[in-house]
C-alpha positions as CSV (number, residue, x, y, z in Angstrom):
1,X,24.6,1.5,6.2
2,X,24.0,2.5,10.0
3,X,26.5,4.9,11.7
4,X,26.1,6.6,14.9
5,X,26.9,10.5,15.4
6,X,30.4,10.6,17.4
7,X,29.6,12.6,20.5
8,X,30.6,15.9,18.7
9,X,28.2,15.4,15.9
10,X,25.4,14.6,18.2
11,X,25.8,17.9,20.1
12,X,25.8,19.8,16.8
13,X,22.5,18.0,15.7
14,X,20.5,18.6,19.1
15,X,22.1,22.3,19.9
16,X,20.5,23.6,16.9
17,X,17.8,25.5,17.2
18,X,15.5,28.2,14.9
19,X,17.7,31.3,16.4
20,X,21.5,29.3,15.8
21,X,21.1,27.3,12.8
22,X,24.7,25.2,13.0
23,X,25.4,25.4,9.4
24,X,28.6,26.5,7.8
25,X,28.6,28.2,4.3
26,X,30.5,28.9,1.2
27,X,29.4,31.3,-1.2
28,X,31.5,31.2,-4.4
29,X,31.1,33.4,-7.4
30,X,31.9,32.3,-10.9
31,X,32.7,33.6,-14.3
32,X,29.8,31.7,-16.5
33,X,29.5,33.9,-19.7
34,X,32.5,36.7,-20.6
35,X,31.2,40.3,-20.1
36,X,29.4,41.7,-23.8
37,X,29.1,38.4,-25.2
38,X,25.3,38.8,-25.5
39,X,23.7,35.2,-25.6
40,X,26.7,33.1,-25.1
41,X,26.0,29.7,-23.5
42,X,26.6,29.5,-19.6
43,X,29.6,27.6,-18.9
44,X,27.1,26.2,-16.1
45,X,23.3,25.4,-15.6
46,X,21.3,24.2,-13.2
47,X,21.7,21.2,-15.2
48,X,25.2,20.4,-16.1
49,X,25.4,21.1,-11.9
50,X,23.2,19.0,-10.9
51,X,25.1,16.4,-13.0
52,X,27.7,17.7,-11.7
53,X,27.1,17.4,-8.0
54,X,25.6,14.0,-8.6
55,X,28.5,12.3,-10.3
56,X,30.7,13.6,-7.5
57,X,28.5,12.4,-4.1
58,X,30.5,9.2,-4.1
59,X,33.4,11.1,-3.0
60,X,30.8,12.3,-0.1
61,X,28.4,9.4,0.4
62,X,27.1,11.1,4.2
63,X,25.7,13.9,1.6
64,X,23.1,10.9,0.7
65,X,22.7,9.9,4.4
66,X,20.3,11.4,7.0
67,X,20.0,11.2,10.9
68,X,17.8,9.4,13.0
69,X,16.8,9.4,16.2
70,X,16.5,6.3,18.4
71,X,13.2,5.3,19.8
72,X,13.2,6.7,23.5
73,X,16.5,8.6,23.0
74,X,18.3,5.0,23.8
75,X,21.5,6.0,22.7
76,X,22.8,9.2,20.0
77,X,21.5,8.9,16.7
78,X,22.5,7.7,13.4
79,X,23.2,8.0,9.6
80,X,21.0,6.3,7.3
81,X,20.9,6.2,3.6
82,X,18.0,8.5,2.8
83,X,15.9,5.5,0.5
84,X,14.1,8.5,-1.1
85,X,17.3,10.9,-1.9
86,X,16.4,13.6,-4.1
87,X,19.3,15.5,-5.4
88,X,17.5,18.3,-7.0
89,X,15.4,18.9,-3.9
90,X,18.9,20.1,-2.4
91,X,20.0,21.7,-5.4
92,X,17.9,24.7,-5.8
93,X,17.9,27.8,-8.4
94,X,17.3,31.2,-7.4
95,X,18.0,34.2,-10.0
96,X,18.7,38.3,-8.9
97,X,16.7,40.9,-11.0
98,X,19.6,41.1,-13.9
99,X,21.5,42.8,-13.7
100,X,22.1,41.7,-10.0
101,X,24.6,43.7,-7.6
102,X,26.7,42.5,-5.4
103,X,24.6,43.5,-2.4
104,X,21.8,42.2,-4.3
105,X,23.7,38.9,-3.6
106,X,24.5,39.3,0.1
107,X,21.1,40.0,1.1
108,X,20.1,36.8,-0.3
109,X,22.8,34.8,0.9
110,X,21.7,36.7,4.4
111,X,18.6,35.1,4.0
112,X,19.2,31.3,2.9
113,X,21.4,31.4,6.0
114,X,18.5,32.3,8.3
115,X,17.1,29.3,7.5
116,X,17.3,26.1,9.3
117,X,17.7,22.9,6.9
118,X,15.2,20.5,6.6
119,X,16.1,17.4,9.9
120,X,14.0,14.9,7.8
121,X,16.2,15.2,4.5
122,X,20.7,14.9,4.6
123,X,21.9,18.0,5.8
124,X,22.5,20.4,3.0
125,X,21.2,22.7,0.7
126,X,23.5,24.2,-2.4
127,X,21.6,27.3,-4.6
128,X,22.9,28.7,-7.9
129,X,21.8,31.8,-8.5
130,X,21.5,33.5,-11.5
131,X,21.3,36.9,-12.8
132,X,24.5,38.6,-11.5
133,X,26.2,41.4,-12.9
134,X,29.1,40.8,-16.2
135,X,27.8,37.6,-16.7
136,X,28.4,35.9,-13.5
137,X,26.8,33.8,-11.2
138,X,27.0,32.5,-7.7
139,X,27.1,28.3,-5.7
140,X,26.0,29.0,-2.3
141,X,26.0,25.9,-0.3
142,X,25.2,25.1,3.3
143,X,25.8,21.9,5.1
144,X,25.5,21.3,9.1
145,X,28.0,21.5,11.0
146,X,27.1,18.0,12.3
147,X,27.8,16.3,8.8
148,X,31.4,17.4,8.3
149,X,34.5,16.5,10.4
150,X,37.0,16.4,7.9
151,X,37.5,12.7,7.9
152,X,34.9,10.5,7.6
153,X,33.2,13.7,5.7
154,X,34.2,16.4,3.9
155,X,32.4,19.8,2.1
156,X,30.6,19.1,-0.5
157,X,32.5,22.5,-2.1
158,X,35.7,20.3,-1.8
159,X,34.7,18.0,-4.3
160,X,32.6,19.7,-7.1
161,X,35.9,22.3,-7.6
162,X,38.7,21.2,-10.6
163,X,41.7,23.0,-11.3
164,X,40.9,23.1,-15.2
165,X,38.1,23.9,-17.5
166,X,36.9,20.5,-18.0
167,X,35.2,18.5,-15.3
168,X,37.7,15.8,-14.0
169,X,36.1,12.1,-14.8
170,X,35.1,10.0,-11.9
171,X,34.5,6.0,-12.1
172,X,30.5,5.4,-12.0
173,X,28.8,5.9,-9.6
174,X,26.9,2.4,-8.1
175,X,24.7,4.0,-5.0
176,X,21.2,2.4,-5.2
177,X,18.5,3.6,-2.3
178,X,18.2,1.2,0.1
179,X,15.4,0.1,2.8
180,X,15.7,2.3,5.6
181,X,15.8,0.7,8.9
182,X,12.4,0.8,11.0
183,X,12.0,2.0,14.8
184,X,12.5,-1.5,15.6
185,X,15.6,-2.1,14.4
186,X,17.1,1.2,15.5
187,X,15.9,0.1,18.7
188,X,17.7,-3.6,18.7
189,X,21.2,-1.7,17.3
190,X,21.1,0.8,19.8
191,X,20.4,-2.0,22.8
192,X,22.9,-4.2,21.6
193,X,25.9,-1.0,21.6
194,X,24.8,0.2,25.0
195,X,25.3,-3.7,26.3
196,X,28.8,-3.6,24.7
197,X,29.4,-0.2,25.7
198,X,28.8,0.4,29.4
199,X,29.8,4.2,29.2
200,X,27.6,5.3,27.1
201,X,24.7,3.6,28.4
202,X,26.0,5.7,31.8
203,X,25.5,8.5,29.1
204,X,21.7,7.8,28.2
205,X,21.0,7.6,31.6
206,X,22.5,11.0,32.6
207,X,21.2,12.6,29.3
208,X,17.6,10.9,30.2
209,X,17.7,12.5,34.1
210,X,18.2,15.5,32.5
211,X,21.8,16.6,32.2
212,X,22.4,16.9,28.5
213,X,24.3,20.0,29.3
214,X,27.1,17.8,31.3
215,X,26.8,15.4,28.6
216,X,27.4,17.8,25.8
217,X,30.3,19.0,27.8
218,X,32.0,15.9,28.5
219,X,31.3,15.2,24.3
220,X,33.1,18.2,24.0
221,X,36.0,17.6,26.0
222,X,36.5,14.1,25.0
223,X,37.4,15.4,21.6
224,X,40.4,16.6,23.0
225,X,42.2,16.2,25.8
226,X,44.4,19.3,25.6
227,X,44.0,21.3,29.0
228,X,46.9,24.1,28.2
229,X,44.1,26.5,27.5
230,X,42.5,26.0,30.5
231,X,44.2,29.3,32.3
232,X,42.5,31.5,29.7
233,X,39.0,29.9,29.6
234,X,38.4,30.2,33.4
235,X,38.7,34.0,33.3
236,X,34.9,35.3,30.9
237,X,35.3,37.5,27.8
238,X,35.4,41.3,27.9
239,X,31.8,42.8,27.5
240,X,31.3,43.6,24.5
241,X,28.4,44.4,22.1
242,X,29.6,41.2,19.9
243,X,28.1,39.2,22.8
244,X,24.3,39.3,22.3
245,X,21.2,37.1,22.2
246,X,20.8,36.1,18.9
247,X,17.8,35.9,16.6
248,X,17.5,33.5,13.4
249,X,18.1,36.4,10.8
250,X,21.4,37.2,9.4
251,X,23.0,40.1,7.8
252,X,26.3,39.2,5.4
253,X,29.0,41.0,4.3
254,X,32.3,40.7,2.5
255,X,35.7,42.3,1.9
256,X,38.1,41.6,-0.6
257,X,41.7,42.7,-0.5
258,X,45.2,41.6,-2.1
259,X,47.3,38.4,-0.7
260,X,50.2,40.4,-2.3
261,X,49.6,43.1,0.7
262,X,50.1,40.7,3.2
263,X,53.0,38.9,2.4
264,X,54.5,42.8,1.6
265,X,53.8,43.3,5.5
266,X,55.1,40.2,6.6
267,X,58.2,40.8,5.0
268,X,58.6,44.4,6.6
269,X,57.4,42.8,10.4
270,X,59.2,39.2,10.0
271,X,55.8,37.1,11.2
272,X,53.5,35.2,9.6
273,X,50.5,36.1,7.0
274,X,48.2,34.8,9.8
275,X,49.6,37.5,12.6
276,X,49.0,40.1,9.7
277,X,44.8,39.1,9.2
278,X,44.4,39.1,12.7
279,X,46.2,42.3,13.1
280,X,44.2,43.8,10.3
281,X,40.9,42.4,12.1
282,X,41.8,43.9,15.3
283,X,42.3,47.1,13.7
284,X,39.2,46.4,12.3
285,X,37.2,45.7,15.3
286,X,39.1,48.9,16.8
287,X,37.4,51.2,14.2
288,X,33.8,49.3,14.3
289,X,34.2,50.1,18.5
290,X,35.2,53.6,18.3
291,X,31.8,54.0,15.7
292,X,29.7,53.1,18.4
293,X,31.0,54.8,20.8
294,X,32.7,52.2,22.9
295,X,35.2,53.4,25.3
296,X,38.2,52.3,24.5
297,X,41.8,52.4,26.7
298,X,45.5,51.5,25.9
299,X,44.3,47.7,27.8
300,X,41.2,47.0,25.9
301,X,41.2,43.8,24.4
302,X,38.6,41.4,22.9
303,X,39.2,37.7,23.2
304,X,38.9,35.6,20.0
305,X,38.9,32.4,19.5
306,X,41.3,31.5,16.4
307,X,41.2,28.3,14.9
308,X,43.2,27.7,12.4
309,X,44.4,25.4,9.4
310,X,47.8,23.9,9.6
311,X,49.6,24.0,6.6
312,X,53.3,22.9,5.5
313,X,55.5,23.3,2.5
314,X,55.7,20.1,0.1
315,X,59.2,18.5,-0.9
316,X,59.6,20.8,-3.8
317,X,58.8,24.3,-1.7
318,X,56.3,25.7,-3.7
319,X,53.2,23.7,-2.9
320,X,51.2,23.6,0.4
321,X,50.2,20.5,1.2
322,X,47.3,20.1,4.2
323,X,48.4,18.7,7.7
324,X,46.4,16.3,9.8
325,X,44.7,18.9,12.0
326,X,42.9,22.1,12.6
327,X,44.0,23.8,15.9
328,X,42.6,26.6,17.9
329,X,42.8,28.7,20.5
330,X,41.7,31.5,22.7
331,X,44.2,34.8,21.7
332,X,43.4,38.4,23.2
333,X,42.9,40.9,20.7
334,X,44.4,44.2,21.4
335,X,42.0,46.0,20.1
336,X,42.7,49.4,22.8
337,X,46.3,49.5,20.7
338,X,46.2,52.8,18.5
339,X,49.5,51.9,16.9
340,X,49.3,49.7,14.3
341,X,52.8,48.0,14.3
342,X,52.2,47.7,18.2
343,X,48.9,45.7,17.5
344,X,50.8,43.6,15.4
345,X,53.3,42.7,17.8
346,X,50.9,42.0,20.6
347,X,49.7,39.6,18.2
348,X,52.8,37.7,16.9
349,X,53.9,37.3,20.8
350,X,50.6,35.5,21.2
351,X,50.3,33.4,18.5
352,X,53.7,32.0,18.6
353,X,53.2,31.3,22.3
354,X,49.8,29.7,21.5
355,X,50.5,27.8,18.5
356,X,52.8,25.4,20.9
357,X,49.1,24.9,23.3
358,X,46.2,23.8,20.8
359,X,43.3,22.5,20.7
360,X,43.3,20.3,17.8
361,X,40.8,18.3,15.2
362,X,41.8,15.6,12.6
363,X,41.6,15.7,9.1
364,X,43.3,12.7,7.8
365,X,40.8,12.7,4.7
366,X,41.9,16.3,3.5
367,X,45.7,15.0,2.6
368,X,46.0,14.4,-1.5
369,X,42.0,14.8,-2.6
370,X,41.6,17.4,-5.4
371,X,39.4,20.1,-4.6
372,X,39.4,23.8,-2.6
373,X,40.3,22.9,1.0
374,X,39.2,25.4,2.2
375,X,35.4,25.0,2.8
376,X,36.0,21.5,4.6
377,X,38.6,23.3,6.9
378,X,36.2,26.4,7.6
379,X,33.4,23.6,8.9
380,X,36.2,21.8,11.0
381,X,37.3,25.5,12.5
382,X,33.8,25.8,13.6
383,X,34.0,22.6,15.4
384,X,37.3,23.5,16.9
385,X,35.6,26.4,18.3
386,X,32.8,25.0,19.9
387,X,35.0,23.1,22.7
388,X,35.3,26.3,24.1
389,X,32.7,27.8,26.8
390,X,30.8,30.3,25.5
391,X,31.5,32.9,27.8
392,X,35.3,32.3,27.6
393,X,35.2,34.3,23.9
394,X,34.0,37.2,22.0
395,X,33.8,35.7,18.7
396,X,35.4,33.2,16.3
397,X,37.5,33.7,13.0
398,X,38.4,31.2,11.4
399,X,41.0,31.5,8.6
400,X,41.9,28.8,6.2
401,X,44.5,29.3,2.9
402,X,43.4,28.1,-0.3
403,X,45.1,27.6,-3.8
404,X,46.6,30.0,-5.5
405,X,45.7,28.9,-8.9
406,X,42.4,29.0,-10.9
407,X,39.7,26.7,-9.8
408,X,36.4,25.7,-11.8
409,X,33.0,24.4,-11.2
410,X,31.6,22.8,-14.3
411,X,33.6,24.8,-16.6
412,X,32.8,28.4,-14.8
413,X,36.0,29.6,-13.6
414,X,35.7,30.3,-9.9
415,X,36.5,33.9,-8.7
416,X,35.7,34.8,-5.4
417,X,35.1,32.5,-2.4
418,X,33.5,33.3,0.9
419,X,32.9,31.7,4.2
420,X,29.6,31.4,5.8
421,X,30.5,31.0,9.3
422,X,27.6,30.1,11.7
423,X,26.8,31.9,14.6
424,X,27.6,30.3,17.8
425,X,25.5,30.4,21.1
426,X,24.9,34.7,22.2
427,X,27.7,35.3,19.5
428,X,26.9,38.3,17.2
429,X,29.0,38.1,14.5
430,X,31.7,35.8,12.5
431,X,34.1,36.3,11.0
432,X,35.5,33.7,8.0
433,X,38.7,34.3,6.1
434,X,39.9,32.7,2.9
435,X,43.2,33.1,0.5
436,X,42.6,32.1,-3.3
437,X,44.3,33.3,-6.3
438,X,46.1,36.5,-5.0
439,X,43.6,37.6,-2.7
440,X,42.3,37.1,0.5
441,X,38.1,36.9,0.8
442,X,36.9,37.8,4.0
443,X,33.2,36.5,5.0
444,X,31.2,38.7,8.0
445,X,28.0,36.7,8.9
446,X,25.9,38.6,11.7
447,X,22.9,38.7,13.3
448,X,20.4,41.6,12.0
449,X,19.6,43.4,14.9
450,X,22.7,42.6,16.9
451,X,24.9,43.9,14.3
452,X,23.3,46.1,12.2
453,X,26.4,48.1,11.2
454,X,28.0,44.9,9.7
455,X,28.9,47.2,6.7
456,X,31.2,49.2,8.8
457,X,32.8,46.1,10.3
458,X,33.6,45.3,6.6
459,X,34.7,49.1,5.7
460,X,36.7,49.0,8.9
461,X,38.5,45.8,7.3
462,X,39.9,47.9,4.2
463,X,40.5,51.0,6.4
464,X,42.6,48.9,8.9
465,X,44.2,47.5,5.6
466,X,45.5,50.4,4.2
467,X,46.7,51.3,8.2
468,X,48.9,48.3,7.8
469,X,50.5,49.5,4.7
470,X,51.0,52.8,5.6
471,X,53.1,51.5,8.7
472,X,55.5,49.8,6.2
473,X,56.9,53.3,4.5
């Protein structure tokens, strides 16, 4: 099966290069063998995942598929069926020295997301890795950003999850390599669609005098035709130190903190869980600022850009069901404020005025599939993000709420999960944010020079936390 990369997809693939690798990733951390139980089996292997993984790729067949490109750039590329797919050559082990800490673990995942994946091979890469501390282990998967749009592809993280012990049982799977078209007959299909679509041979023909830049734009802004946002983008960002060039190495981070907290400050303030995480990350940032010495007054802001997962309440109240798209937009972030409560109110005006004048991406596919949500929405926030100018924003969080019951890989209950955000274009740092089970995972992917100090971004996180609660009394 040929497909060609929508627009979007195709400025994904050719914008990556070795110092922004455009991959999102999840790094989840799993209960395999109860604490003091000596040589108990693992509840999962590199085996039983691998089995794993492979029963469930018919729920995400582009996870078989690979791009590309047309002879003579004629056109964007395609997906083909890779004829000499190799599951286990993206399903890799890695172990810590046991017993492995926790930064142990980031500094790894630091370094697997460093690394570009391999443009000859589909687009992902998922790592167990062994060795953790009170017999745990960790999945850290990363897919391009070009693969997943939420509806003709998901996360591969949103499929291999169950909400029970035992794996759920799929019907066989049939997939058989096929031939993979030759340079010939990519060049015929891609003639034949430019004769029955005059635009985009316009397109090539721009892209081929040298205006990719325009064509990537217009790519971008066909994706949405929204233009409410347009008063905010034509004003730049702040200066600020998040706005740096970039290098390929990362530095990773991660905070943990109670969902219970939240909805307690939501309930004193009367706005949403989603004003209190930003409010907590602009106290955050605040505190990270004032560490480096930043001068800060009353009118300092920093300009995020917030894309976010719309959820609503199923028929019987309790359970969240997905919408059909991701929105965003560009919010300031008052970041000047000293008073806590103050911060928080800056930020409820702006989201509720916001949230009526989005950007948005669909996700029909999301709606009734098993699984943990939240990786495919984090790789659709990304997206949402990028139709914004770089210069128009400071940095991205993306936020997306997950279940609140137990989920399991292969039998290993699941619990932790953090997003790997990628670092967009002279952006420093990201920032990812995930609800599961009672508590709310935050994910800090930076650059390792740029950001340095990530670990008192994340200390920041739990000092402006505890800021938040103390305004409550």
């Amino acid at each position: 099966m040929i497909t060609r990369l929508t627009p979007q997809d195709a400025s994904f693939y050719r914008l990556e290069s070795s110092s922004n690798p455009i991959h999102i990733g999840s790094l989840a951390i799993l209960r395999n063998t109860e604490p003091g139980s000596g040589a108990a089996d693992p509840a999962l292997d590199y085996d039983r995942l691998v089995d794993l993984v492979d029963a469930r790729l018919s729920l995400v067949p582009r996870y078989r598929r690979k791009v590309r490109e047309i002879p003579f750039a004629l056109g964007r590329p395609v997906w083909v069926e890779d004829s000499q797919f190799d599951v286990t050559y993206h399903i890799r082990r890695s172990a810590l020295p046991t017993p492995g800490t926790d930064e142990q673990l980031h500094e790894l995942v630091a370094r697997l997301a460093s690394r570009p994946l391999d443009q000859t091979r589909p687009l992902w890469e998922m790592y167990l890795i062994e060795g953790l501390s009170d017999g745990r282990c960790a999945i850290f998967t990363k897919t391009h950003s070009a693969l997943v749009d939420g509806d003709t592809a998901l996360e591969i993280g949103h499929v291999i999850l169950d909400n029970g012990p035992a794996p759920r049982e799929l019907a066989d799977d049939a997939w058989l390599a096929p031939r993979e078209p030759n340079e010939a007959e990519l060049l015929i299909g891609a003639l034949t669609h430019l004769a029955a679509q005059p635009r985009e041979a316009i397109e090539v023909a721009r892209r081929a005098s040298g205006h990719a830049f325009a064509v990537i734009g217009a790519a971008g802004r066909a994706m949405d035709s929204v233009v409410s946002a347009v008063r905010a983008a034509t004003t730049g960002a702040p200066d600020s130190p998040l706005n740096a060039r970039t290098s390929r190495n990362r530095r990773f981070d991660v905070v943990r903190t109670e969902l219970e907290d939240y909805r307690k400050i939501r309930k004193r303030f009367d706005c949403s869980i989603n004003d209190v995480i930003l409010a907590v990350v602009t106290g955050a940032l605040r505190n990270w600022l004032l560490s480096r010495g930043e001068g800060l007054t009353e009118s300092t802001t920093l300009r995020a850009v917030v894309p976010m997962s719309v959820y609503v309440e199923g028929a019987d109240g309790d359970q969240l069901k997905p919408a059909s798209e991701v929105s965003s937009f560009l919010i300031d972030l008052p970041v000047g404020e000293p008073n806590p409560v103050m911060r928080l109110s800056h930020i409820a005006h702006a989201t509720e005025a916001n949230g009526r004048q989005h950007r948005g991406v669909r996700a029909r596919t999301l709606v009734h599939l098993a699984g943990f949500a939240p990786a495919s929405l984090h790789a659709m926030s990304v997206r949402a993000a990028s139709t914004f100018a770089e210069h128009t924003f400071n940095l991205v969080i993306t936020n997306a709420p997950g279940p609140q019951t137990p989920m399991f890989i292969g039998g290993a209950r699941m619990l932790e999960m953090y997003p790997v955000s990628p670092l967009l274009r002279n952006q420093a740092s990201s920032i990812g944010i995930t609800s599961y089970d009672g508590r709310v995972f935050y994910g800090l992917n930076a650059d390792r020079d740029a950001m340095a100090d990530i670990g008192v971004l994340a200390a920041s996180v739990r000092d402006s936390m505890e800021e938040m609660l103390g305004a409550c009394v």
